[in-house]
LOMAR-968739 format. One line per field, with one value per residue: residue number from 1; residue in one letter; x, y, z of N, C-alpha, C, O in turn. Coordinates in Angstrom, 3 decimals. Example, Ala and Ser with C-alpha at 12.3 -4.5 7.8 and 13.67 -1.06 7.14 Angstrom:
2
num <- (1:2);
residuo <- (A:S);
n.X <- (13.190:12.850);
n.Y <- (-5.690:-2.250);
n.Z <- (7.800:7.080);
ca.X <- (12.300:13.670);
ca.Y <- (-4.500:-1.060);
ca.Z <- (7.800:7.140);
c.X <- (13.200:12.900);
c.Y <- (-3.300:0.030);
c.Z <- (7.800:7.870);
o.X <- (14.236:13.409);
o.Y <- (-3.319:1.138);
o.Z <- (8.465:8.039);
END
This chain:
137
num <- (1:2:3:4:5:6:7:8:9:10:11:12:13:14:15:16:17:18:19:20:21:22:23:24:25:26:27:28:29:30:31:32:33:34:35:36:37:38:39:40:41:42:43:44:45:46:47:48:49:50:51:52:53:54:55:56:57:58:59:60:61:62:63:64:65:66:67:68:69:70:71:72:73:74:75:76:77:78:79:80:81:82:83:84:85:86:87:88:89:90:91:92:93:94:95:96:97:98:99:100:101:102:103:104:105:106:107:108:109:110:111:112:113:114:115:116:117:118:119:120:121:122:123:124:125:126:127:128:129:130:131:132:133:134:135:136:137);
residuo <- (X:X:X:X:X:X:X:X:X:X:X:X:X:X:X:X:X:X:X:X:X:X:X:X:X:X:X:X:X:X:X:X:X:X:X:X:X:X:X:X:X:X:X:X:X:X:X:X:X:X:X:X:X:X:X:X:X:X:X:X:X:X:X:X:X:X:X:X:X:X:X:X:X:X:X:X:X:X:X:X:X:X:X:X:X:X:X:X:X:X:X:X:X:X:X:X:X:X:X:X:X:X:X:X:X:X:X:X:X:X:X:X:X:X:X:X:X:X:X:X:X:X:X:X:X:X:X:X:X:X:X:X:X:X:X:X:X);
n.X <- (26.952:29.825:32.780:34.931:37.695:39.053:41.634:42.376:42.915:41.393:39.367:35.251:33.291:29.374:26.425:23.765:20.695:18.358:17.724:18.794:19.265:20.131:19.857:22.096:21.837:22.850:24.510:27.767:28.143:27.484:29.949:32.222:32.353:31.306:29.168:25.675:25.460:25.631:24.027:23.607:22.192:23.580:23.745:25.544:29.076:31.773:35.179:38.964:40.909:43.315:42.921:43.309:42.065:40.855:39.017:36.860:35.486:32.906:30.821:28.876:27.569:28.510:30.692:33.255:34.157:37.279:39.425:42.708:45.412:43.886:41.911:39.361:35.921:34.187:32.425:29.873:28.881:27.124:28.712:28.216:28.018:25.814:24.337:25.072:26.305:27.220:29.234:27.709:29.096:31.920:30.425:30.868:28.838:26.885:25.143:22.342:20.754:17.902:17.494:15.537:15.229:15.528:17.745:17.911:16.902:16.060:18.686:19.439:20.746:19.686:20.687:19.976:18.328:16.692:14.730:13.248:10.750:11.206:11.310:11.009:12.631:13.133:15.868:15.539:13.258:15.090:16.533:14.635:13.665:15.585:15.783:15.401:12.661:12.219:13.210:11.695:8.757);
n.Y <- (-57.167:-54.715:-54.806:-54.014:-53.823:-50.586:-50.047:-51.745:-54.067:-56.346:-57.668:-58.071:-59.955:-59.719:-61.176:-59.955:-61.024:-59.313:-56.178:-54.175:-52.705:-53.488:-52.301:-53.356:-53.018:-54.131:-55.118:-56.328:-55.452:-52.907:-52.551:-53.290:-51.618:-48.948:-47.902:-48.355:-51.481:-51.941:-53.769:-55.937:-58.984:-61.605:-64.306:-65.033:-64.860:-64.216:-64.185:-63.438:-66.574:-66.071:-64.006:-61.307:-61.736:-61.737:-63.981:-63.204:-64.905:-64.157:-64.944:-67.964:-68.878:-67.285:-65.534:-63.002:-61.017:-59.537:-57.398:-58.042:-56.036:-53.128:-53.446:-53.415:-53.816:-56.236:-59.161:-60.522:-63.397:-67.217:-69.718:-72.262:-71.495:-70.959:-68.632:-64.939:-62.360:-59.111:-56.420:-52.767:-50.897:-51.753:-52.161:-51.395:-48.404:-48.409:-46.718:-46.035:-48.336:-48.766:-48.550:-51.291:-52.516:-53.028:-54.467:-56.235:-53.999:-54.129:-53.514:-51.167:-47.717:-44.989:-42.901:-41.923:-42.352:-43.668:-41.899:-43.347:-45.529:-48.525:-52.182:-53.686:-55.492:-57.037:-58.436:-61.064:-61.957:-61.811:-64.254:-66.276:-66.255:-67.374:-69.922:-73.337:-75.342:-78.284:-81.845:-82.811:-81.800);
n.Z <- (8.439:8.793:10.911:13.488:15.990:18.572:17.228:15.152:15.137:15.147:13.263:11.765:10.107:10.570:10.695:11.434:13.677:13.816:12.465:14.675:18.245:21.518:24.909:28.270:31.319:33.557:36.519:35.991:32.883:33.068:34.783:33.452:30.945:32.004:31.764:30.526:28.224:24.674:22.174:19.823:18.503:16.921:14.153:12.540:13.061:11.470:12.324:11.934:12.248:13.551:14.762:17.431:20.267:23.330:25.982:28.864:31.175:32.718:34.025:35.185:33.053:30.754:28.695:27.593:25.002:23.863:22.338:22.543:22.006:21.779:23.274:23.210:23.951:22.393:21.955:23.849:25.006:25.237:26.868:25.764:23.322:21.897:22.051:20.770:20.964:19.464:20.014:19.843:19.541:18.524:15.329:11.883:10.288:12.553:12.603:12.327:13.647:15.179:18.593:20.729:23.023:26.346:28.917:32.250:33.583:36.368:37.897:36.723:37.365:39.247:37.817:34.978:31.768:29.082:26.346:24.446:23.217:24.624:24.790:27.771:30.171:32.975:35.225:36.119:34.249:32.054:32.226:32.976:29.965:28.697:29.771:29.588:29.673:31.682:31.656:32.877:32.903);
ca.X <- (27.622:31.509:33.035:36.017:38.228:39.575:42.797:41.914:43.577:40.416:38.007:34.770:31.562:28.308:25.020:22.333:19.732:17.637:18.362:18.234:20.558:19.247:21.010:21.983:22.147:23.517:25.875:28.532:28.112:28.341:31.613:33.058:32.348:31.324:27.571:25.162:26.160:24.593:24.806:23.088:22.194:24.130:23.010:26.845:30.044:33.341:36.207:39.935:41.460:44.919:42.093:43.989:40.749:40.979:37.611:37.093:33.921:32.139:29.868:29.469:27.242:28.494:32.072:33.003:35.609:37.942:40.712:43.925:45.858:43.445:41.117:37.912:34.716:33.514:31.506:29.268:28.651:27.419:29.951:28.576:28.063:24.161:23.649:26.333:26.145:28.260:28.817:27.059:30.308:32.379:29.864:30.692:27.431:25.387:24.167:20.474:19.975:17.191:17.369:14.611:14.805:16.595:17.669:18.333:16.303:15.865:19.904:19.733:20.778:18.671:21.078:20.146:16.895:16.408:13.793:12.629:10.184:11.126:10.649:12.227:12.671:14.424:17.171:14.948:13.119:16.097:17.071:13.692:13.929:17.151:15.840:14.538:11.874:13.405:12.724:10.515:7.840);
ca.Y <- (-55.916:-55.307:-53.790:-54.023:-53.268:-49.235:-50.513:-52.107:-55.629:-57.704:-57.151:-59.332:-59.820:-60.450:-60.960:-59.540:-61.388:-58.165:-54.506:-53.410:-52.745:-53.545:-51.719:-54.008:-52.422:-55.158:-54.045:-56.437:-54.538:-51.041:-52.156:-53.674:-50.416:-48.119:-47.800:-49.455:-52.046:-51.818:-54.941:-56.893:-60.386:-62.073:-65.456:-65.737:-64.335:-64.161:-63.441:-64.200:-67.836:-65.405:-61.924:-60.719:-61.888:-62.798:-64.359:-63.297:-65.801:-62.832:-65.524:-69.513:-69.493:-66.358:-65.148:-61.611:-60.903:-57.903:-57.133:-58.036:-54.760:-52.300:-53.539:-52.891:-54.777:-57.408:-60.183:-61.235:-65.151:-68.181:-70.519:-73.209:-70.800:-70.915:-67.046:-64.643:-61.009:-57.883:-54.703:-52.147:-49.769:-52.132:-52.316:-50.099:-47.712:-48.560:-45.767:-46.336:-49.463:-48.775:-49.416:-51.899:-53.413:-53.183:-55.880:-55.574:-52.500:-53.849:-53.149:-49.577:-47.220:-43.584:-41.543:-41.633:-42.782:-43.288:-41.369:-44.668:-46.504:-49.966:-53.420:-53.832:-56.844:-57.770:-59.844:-61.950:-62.360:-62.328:-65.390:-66.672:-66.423:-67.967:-70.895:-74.046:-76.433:-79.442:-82.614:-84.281:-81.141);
ca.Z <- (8.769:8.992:12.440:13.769:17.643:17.910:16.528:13.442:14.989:15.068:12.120:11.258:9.482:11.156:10.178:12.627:13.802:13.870:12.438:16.165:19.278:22.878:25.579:29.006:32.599:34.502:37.085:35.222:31.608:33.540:35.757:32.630:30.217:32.700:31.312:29.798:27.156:23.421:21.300:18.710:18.200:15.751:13.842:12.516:12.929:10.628:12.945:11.478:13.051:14.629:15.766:18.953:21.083:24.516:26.814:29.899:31.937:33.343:34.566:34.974:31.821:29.750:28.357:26.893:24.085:23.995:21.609:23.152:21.558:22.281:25.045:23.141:24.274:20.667:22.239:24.540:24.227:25.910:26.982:24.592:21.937:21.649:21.551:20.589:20.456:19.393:21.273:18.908:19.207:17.053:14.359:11.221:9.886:12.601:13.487:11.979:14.069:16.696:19.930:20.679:24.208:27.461:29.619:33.648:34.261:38.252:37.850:35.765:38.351:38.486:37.149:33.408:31.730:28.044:26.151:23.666:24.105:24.439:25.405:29.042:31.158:34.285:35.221:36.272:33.083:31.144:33.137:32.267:28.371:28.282:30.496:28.407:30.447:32.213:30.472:34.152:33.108);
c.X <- (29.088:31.244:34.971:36.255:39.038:40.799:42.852:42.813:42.712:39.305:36.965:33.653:30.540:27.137:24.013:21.261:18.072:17.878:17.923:19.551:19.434:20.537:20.841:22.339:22.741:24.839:27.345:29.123:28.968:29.908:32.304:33.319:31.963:29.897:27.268:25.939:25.287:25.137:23.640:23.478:23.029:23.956:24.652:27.954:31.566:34.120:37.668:40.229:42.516:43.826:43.038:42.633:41.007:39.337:38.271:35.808:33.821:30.626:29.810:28.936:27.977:30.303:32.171:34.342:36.098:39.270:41.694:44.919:45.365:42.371:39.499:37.228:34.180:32.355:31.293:28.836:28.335:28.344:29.535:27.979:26.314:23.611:25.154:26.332:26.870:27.849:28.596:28.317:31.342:31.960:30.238:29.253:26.295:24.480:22.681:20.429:19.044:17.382:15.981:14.295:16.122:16.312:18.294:17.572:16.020:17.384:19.698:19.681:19.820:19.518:21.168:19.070:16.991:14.674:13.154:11.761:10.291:10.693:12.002:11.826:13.930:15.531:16.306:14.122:13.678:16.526:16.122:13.365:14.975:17.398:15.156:13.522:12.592:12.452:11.382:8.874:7.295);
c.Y <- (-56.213:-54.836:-54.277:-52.940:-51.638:-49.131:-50.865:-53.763:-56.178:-56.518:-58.419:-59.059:-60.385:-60.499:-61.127:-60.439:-60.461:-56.883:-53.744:-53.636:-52.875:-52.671:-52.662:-53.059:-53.079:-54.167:-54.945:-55.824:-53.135:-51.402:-52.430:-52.317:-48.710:-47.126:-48.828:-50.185:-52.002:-53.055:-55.288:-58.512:-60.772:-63.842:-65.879:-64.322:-64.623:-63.755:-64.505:-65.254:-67.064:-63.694:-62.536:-60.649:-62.530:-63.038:-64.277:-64.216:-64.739:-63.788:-66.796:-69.675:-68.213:-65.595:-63.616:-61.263:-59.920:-58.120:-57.054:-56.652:-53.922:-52.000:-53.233:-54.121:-55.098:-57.802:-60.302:-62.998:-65.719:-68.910:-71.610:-72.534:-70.817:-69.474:-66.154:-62.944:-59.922:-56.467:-53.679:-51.233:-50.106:-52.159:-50.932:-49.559:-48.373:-47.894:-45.240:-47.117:-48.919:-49.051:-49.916:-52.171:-52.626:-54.144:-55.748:-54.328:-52.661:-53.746:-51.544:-48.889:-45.709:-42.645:-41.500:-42.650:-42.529:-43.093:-42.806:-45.429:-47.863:-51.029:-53.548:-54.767:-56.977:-58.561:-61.023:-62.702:-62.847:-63.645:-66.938:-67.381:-67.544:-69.553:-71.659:-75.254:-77.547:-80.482:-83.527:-82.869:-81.331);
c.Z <- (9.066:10.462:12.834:15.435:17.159:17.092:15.024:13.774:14.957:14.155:11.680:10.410:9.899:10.267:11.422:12.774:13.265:13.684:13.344:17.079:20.441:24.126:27.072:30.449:33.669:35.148:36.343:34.064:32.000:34.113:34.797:30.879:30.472:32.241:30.595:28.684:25.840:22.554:20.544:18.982:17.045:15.321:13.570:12.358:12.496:11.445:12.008:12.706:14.068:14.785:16.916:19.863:22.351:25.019:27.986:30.798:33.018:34.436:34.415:33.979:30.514:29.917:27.439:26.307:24.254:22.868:22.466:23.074:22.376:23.265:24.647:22.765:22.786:21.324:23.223:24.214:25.253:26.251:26.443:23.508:21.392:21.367:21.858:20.268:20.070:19.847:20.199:18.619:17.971:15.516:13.159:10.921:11.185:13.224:12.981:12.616:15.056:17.852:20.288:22.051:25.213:28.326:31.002:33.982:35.420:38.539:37.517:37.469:37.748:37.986:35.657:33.042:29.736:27.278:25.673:24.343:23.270:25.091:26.565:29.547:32.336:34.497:35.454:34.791:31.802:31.234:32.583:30.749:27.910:28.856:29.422:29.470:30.708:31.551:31.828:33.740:31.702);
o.X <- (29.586:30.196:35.855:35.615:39.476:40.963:43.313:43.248:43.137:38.809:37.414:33.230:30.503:27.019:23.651:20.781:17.099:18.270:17.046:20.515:18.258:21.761:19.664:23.347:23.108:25.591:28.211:30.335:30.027:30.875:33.389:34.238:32.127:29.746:27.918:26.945:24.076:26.316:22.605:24.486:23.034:24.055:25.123:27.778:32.376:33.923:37.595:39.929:42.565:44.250:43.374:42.172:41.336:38.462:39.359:34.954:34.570:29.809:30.582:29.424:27.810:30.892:31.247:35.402:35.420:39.918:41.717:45.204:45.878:42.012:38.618:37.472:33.774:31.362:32.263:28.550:28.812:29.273:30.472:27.359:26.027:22.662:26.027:26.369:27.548:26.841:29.550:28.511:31.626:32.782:29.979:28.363:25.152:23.530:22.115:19.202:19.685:17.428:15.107:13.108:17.138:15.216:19.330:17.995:15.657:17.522:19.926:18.993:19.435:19.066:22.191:18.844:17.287:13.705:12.535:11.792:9.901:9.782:13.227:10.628:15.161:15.946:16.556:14.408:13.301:16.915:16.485:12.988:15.005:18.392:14.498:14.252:13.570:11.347:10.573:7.875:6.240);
o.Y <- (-57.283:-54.580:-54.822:-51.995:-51.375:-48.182:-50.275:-54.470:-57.238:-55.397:-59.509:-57.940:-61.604:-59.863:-62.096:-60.683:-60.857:-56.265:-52.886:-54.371:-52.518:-52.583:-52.890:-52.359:-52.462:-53.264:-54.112:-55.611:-52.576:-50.667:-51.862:-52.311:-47.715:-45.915:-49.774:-49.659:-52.034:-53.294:-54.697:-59.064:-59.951:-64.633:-66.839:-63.236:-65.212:-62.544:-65.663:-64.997:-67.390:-62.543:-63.685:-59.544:-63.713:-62.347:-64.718:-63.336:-64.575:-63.326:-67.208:-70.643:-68.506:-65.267:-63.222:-61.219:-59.114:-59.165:-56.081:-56.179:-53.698:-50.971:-52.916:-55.009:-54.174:-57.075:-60.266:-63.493:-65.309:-68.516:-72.408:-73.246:-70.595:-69.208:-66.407:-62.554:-59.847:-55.774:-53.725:-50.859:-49.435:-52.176:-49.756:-50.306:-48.746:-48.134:-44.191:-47.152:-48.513:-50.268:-49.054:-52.085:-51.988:-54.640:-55.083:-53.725:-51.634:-53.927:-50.788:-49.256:-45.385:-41.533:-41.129:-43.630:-41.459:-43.815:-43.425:-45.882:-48.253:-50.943:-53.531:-55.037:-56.989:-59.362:-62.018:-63.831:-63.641:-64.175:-68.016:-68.517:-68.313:-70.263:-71.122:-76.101:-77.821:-80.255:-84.440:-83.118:-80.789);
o.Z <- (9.416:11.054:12.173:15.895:16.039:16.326:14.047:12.866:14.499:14.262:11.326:10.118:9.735:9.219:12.090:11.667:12.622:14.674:13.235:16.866:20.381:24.027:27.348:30.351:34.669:34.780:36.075:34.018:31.712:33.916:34.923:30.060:29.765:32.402:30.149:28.207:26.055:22.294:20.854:19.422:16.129:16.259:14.179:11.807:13.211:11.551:11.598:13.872:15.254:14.885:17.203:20.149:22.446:24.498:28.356:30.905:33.981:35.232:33.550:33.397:29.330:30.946:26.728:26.931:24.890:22.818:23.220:24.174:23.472:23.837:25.446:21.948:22.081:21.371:23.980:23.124:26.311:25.546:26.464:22.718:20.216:20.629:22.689:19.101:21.095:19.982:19.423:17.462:16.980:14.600:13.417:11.328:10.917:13.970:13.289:12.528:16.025:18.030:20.198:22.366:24.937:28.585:30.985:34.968:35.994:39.749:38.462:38.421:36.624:37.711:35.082:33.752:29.205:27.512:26.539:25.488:22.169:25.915:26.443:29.467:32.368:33.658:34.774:34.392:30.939:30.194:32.112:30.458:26.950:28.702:28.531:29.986:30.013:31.059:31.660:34.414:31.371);
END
């Protein structure tokens, strides 16, 4: 898929992991877009070498891109690049993807509830998933 920031200064090409969007409730996501966040997995991403991209470390393991210009939220990422996602808003056409999952729902505050039924998990679980067994177990 293409996409591109509201500007038209950073443009790329991804390829989805999954023709799906998950939406995140974390109180980070909301203070940083001011609701939930919607993104996609992505297996690889084309960005030009000079995109107007800054990182901000939103966290000690996880970093979040933005178009320098026009301030609009791209990437979510690990900080060694192991999982890498895009914020569903940049994406051109994608407004067929599903929403599949949500992530943080012991975050989601009560004022707004989506109809779908998806696959939800906690912060805690998320935390979980993303953990890999230590090598003494």
């Amino acid at each position: 898929m293409t996409g591109s920031c509201l500007c038209g200064a950073v443009t790329f090409t991804a390829t989805l992991e999954a023709p799906h969007i998950e939406a995140c409730h974390c109180t980070t996501c909301r203070k940083w877009g001011g609701g939930p966040a919607f993104a996609s997995t992505v297996t690889s991403l084309d960005l030009p070498e000079d995109a107007p991209i800054a990182y901000f470390a939103s966290s000690d393991h996880a970093e979040r891109g933005f178009c320098t210009v026009c301030g609009t939220h791209l990437i979510w990422r690990m900080k060694d690049g192991s999982f890498v996602t895009i914020f569903a808003g940049s994406l051109d056409n994608a407004d067929d993807l599903p929403l599949t999952g949500e992530i943080y729902v012991d975050e989601q505050p009560a004022t707004y509830a989506f109809a779908n039924d998806t696959r939800r998990m906690t912060g805690a679980e998320v935390i979980a998933a993303f953990s890999t067994p230590s090598e003494d177990t």
